[in-house]
C-alpha positions in Angstrom: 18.0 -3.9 27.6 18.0 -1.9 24.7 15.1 -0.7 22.1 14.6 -1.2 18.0 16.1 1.2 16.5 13.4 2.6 12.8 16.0 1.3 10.6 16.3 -2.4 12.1 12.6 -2.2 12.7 12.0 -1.3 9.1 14.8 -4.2 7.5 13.8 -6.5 9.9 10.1 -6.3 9.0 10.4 -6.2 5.4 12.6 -8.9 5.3 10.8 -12.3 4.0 12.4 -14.8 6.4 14.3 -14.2 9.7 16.8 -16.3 11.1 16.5 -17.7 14.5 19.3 -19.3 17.0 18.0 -20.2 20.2 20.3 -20.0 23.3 20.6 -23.4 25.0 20.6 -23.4 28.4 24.4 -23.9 28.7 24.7 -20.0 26.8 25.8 -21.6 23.0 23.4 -20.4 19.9 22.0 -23.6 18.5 21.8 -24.0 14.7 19.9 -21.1 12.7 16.4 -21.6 11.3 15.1 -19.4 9.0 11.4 -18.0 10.0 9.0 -15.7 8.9 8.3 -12.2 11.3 5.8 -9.7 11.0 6.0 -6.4 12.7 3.0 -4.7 14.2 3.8 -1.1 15.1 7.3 -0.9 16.8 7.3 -4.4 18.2 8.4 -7.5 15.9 6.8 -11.1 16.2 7.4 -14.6 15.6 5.9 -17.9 15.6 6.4 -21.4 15.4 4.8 -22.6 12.4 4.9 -26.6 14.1 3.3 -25.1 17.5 4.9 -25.9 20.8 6.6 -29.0 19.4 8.8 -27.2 16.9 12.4 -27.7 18.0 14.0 -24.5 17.6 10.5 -22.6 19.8 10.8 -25.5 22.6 14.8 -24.3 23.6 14.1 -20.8 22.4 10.7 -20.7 25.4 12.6 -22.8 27.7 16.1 -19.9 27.5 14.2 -17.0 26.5 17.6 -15.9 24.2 18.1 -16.1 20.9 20.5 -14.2 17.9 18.3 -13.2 14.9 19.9 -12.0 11.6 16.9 -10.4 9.3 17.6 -7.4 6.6 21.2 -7.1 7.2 20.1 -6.9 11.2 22.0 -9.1 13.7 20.7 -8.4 17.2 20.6 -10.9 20.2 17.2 -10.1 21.7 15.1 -11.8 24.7 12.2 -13.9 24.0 8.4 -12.6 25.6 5.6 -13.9 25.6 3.2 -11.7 23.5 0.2 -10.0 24.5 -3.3 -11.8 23.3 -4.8 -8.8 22.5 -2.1 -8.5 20.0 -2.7 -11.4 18.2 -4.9 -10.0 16.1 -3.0 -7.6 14.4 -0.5 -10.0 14.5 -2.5 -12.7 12.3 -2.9 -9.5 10.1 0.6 -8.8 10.1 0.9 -12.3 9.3 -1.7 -12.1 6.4 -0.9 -9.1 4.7 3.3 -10.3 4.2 3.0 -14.1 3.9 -0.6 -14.0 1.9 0.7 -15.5 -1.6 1.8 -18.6 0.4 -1.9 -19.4 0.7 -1.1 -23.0 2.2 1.4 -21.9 4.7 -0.5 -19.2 6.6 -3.4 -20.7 7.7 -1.2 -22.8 10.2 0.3 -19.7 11.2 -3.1 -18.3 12.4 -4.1 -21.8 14.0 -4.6 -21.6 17.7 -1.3 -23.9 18.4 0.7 -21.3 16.2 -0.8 -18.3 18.0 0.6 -20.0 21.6 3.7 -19.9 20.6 3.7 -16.4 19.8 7.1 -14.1 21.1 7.7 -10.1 21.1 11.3 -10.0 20.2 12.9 -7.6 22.5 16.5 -6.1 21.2 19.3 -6.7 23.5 22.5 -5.2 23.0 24.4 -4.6 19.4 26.2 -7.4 18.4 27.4 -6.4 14.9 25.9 -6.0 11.8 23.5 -3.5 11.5 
C-alpha cells in the first residue's frame, strides 16, 4: 500500500467529478462512472449519491478495488469504510465544493448517502499522474 502523494491529493480534490471503475470480483474494472469527491485533510472521500443500491457502490463494497482517474490522477486504490466521526467534515467537504448544485447535495448528506461513505486509499502507480 502506498500513500497520496500533495500533488494527486491537491488535483484529485479540486477536480469537479472523479471517475470510478469498480473491480468485479473476477479482477476486470467495470465501466467508469463519473462521481463527485471531496477531500478532508489528506484523506479523499466518496459516496454514492443512490445509497447502497447504486450499481457501481454495490460491486465497488462487495471487491473493495476500484481505478479512479480525477485531475490528470489515475491511481487504483482500495475501498474503506470511512470513519463516522468523519462524516461531518465530510458533509462539509461535500458542501463547500458541490454547493451551487443546491438540488443534488442534500442527497449527498442524507443518511443512506452517508452509509455508503469510502476513504480512498492509493495503491500502487498505474500511470498517469
Amino acid at each position: 500500500m502506498s500513500s497520496w502523494t500533495p500533488d494527486e491529493l491537491s488535483r484529485i480534490g479540486a477536480a469537479e467529478e472523479l471517475e470510478i471503475a469498480a473491480r468485479g470480483s473476477d479482477g476486470s474494472l467495470r465501466a467508469a462512472v463519473p462521481i463527485w469527491v471531496v477531500r478532508v485533510g489528506d484523506d479523499l472521500y466518496i459516496r454514492s449519491w443512490r445509497g447502497p443500491n447504486g450499481r457501481w457502490f454495490r460491486v465497488a463494497r462487495a471487491t473493495r478495488a476500484a481505478h479512479i482517474s480525477a485531475g490528470g490522477v489515475d491511481r487504483d486504490v482500495a475501498l474503506i469504510d470511512a470513519e463516522d466521526e468523519a462524516n461531518d467534515a465530510i458533509d462539509d467537504g461535500y458542501r463547500a465544493k458541490y454547493g451551487r448544485y443546491a438540488t443534488y447535495v442534500p442527497p449527498m448528506l442524507a443518511a443512506q448517502a452517508r452509509a455508503t461513505t469510502l476513504k480512498l486509499v492509493a495503491q500502487h502507480h498505474s500511470g498517469g499522474s
